[in-house]
FIFITI-244866 format. One record per residue (C-alpha): y, z, x; residue in three letters. Coordinates in pm, whole numbers, padded with zeros to 5 digits, always signed. Each point is the difference from the previous one (the first is absolute). Layout:
// residues N
YZXALA
...
//
This chain:
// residues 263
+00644-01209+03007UNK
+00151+00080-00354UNK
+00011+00367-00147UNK
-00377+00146+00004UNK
-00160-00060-00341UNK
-00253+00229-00214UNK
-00250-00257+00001UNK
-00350+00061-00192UNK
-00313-00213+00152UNK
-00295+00068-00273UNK
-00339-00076+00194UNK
+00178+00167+00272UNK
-00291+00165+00139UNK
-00192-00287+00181UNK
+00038-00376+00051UNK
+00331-00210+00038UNK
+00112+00281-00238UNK
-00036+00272+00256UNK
+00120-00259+00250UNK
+00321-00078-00192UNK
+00060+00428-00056UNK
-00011+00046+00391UNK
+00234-00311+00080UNK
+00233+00143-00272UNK
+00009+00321+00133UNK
+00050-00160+00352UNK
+00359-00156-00126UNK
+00110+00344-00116UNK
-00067-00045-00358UNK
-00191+00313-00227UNK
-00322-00118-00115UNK
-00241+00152-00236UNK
-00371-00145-00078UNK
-00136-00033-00268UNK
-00384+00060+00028UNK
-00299+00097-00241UNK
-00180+00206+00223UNK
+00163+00343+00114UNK
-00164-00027+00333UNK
+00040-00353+00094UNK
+00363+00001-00156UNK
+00104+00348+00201UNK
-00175-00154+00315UNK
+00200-00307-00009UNK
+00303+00189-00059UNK
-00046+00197+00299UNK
-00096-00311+00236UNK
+00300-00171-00104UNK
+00303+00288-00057UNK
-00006-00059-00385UNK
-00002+00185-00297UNK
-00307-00030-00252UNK
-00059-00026-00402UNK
-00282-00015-00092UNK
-00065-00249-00321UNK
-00218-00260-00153UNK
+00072-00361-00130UNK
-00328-00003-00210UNK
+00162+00040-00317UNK
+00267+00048-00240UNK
-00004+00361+00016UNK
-00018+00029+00325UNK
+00239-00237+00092UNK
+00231+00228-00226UNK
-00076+00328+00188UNK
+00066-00217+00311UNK
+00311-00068-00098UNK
+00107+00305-00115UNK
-00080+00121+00335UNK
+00155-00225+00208UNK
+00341+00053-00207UNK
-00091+00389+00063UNK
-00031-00008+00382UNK
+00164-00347+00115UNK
+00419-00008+00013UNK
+00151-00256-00175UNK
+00130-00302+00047UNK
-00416-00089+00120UNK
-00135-00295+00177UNK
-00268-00078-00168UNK
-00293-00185+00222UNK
-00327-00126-00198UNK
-00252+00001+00238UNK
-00318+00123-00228UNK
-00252-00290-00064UNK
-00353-00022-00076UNK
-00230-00288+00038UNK
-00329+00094-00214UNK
-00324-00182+00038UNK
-00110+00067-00334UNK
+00223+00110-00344UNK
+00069+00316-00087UNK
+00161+00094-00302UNK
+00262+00285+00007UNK
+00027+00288-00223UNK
+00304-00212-00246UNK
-00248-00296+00043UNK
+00128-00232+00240UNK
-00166-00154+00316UNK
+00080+00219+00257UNK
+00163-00226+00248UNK
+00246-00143-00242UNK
+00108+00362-00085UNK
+00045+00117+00339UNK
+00084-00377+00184UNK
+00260-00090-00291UNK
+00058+00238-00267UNK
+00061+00347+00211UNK
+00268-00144+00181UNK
+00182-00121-00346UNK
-00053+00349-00106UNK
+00155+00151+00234UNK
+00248-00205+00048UNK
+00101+00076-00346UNK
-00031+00331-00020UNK
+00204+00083+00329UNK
+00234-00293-00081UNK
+00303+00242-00022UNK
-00050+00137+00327UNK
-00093-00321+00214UNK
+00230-00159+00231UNK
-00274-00254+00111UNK
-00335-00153-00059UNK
-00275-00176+00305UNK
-00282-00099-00147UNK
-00260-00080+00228UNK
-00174-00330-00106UNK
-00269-00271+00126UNK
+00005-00365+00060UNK
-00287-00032-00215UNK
+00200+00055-00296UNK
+00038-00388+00055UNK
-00350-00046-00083UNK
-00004+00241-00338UNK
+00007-00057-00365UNK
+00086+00252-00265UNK
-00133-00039-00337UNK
+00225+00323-00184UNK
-00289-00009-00279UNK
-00312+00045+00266UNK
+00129+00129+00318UNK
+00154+00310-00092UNK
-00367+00108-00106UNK
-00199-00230+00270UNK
-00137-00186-00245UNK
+00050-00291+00295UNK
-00096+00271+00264UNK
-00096-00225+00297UNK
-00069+00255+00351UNK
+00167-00203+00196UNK
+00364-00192-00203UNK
+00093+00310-00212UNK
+00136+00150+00325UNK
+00220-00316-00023UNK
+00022+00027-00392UNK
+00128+00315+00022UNK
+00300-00125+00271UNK
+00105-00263-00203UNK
+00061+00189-00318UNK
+00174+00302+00247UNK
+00269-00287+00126UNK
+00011-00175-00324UNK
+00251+00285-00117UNK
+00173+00033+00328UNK
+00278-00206-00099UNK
-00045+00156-00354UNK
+00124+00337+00199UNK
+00297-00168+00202UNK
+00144-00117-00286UNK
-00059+00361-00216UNK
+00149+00194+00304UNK
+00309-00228+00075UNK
+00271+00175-00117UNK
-00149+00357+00094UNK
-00057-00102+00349UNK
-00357+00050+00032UNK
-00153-00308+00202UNK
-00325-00082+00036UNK
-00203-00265+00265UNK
-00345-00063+00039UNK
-00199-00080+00376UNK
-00325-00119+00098UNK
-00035+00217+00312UNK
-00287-00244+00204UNK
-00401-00020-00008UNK
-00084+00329+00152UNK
-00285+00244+00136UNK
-00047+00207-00325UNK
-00282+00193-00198UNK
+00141-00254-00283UNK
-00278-00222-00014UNK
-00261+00191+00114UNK
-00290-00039-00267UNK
-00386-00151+00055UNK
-00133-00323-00108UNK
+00126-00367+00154UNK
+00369+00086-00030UNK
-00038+00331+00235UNK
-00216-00182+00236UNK
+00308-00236+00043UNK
+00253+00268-00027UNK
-00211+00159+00321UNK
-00015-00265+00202UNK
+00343-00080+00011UNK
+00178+00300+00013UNK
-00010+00005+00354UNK
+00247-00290-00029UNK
+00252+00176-00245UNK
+00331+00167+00083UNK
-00004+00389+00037UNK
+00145+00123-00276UNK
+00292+00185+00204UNK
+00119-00364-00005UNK
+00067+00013-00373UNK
+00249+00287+00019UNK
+00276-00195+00159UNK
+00110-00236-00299UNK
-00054+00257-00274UNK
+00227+00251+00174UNK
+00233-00269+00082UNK
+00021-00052-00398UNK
+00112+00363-00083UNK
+00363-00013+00074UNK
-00001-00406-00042UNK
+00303-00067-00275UNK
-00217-00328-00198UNK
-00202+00042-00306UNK
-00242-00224-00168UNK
-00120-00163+00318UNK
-00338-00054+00142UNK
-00038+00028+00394UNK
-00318-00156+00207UNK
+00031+00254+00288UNK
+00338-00016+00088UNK
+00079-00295-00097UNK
+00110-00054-00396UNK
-00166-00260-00181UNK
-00007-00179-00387UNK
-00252+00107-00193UNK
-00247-00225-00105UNK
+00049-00172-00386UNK
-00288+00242-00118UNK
+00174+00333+00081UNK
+00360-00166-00204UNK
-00173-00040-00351UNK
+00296+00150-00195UNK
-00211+00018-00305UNK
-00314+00169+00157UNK
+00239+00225+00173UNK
+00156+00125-00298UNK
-00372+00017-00141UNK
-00102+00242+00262UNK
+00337+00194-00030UNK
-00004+00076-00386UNK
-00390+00100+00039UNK
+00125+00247+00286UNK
+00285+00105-00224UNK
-00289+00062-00278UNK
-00202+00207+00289UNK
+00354+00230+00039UNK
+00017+00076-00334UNK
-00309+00210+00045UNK
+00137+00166+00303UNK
//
C-alpha cells in the first residue's frame, strides 16, 4: 500500500460513506467523517476507528464553516472523498435560494474543493450512472425550476462531473488529481421516499448490492495517480457526450465561481 493518507469522507456517518471510512481505515489510512448530526457522526466514528467533524452541505455558509473546520482538524496534504448526496422527492429551496440537491449533490463539493484547494493532494468524487440520463439547464436547475423527484438526482451528477475535467486541468501543475466513480446500485436509505417510485425502490432492494460492496473502488481511488477520469466500479470508462459539453461545463464553473465570491 502507499504512505497512509489524511483522507476526509463527508456523509461519513452512514451509507457507502460510512462503508468507504471503515475500508479506509482498514488499509491503514486516517479517516475523519464528516457528518451533520453529532450523534450519528460520533457513532460512526467509533464503529469504524475514525475521527469526526461535524458539518453541513446545506449552504454557503455552512459549507464555509465546514471548511474552515476541516482545514482546522484534518492534516494536510487531504484526500478529499465526496460521498454526501441527496435525492429529494419534492424541492426545497435553501437559505441562498437554490434547490437543495443541486447545492449539496453539485455545488458543495465545488466549494470545497475550492476553498481547501491549497491543501488537497486528491479529489474522489462519488458519482451515479444516472448522470447519463440528466440534463442541466444552468438558468432553471440551480433553483429547480425543472425539479423533477426522480432525474434531478441525475441532474445534479451530470453538472458535478461536467467540471471534473475542468479540475484536472486547474490542478495540473500543482499536483492535485482528481477522478470520479460510480460505486454500483446498492442497498441504501437513498431512495427511500412514498408514492410509485418507493414502492419500486422496495421491492427491489432485496436484489441490490450491500453497500459494503461500494467501498472497494472508492478506496482503491485514493492513492490512484490519474485525474479527470470516470470509473464504472473498477473498471474506467468514457463518459457519455452529455457529461463533455465544454461550453455547459464552463457555464456551470463560472456560476460556481460567482457562488465563491460570496464565500
Amino acid at each position: 500500500m502507499a504512505e497512509p493518507s489524511s483522507v476526509v469522507v463527508t456523509g461519513g456517518n452512514r451509507g457507502v460513506g460510512r462503508a468507504v471510512a471503515a475500508e479506509a481505515v482498514r488499509r491503514g489510512h486516517r479517516v475523519t467523517i464528516v457528518a451533520r448530526r453529532p450523534d450519528a457522526g460520533a457513532a460512526a466514528a467509533r464503529d469504524t476507528g475514525a475521527e469526526l467533524v461535524v458539518g453541513d452541505l446545506s449552504s454557503v455558509r455552512t459549507v464555509r464553516e465546514l471548511a474552515g473546520a476541516i482545514a482546522a482538524a484534518v492534516p494536510a496534504p487531504t484526500v478529499l472523498v465526496h460521498n454526501a448526496a441527496l435525492w429529494p422527492s419534492s424541492r426545497e429551496v435553501n437559505e441562498d435560494g437554490f434547490e437543495q440537491a443541486f447545492f449539496t449533490n453539485h455545488l458543495a463539493p465545488f466549494l470545497l474543493n475550492r476553498l481547501l484547494e491549497e491543501r488537497l493532494r486528491r479529489v474522489v468524487q462519488v458519482s451515479a450512472a444516472l448522470y447519463a440520463t440528466g440534463r442541466v439547464d444552468p438558468d432553471r436547475t440551480p433553483e429547480g425550476r425543472d425539479f423533477h423527484p426522480v432525474r434531478t438526482y441525475a441532474d445534479t451528477k451530470l453538472a458535478n462531473l461536467l467540471t471534473v475535467p475542468l479540475f484536472a486541468e486547474r490542478w495540473k501543475d500543482a499536483g492535485v488529481t482528481i477522478d470520479a466513480v460510480h460505486p454500483g446500485v446498492l442497498r441504501t436509505d437513498l431512495t427511500t421516499r412514498g408514492g410509485a417510485f418507493g414502492l419500486i425502490m422496495r421491492a427491489v432492494k432485496p436484489a441490490l448490492k450491500p453497500v459494503a460492496r461500494a467501498a472497494p473502488p472508492v478506496v482503491d481511488l485514493v492513492d490512484s495517480g490519474g485525474t479527470g477520469r470516470y470509473f464504472h466500479l473498477a473498471k474506467e470508462r468514457p463518459l457519455k457526450p452529455r457529461a463533455r459539453d465544454g461550453a455547459l461545463a464552463r457555464r456551470l464553473w463560472e456560476d460556481a465561481e460567482s457562488v465563491l465570491a460570496t464565500v
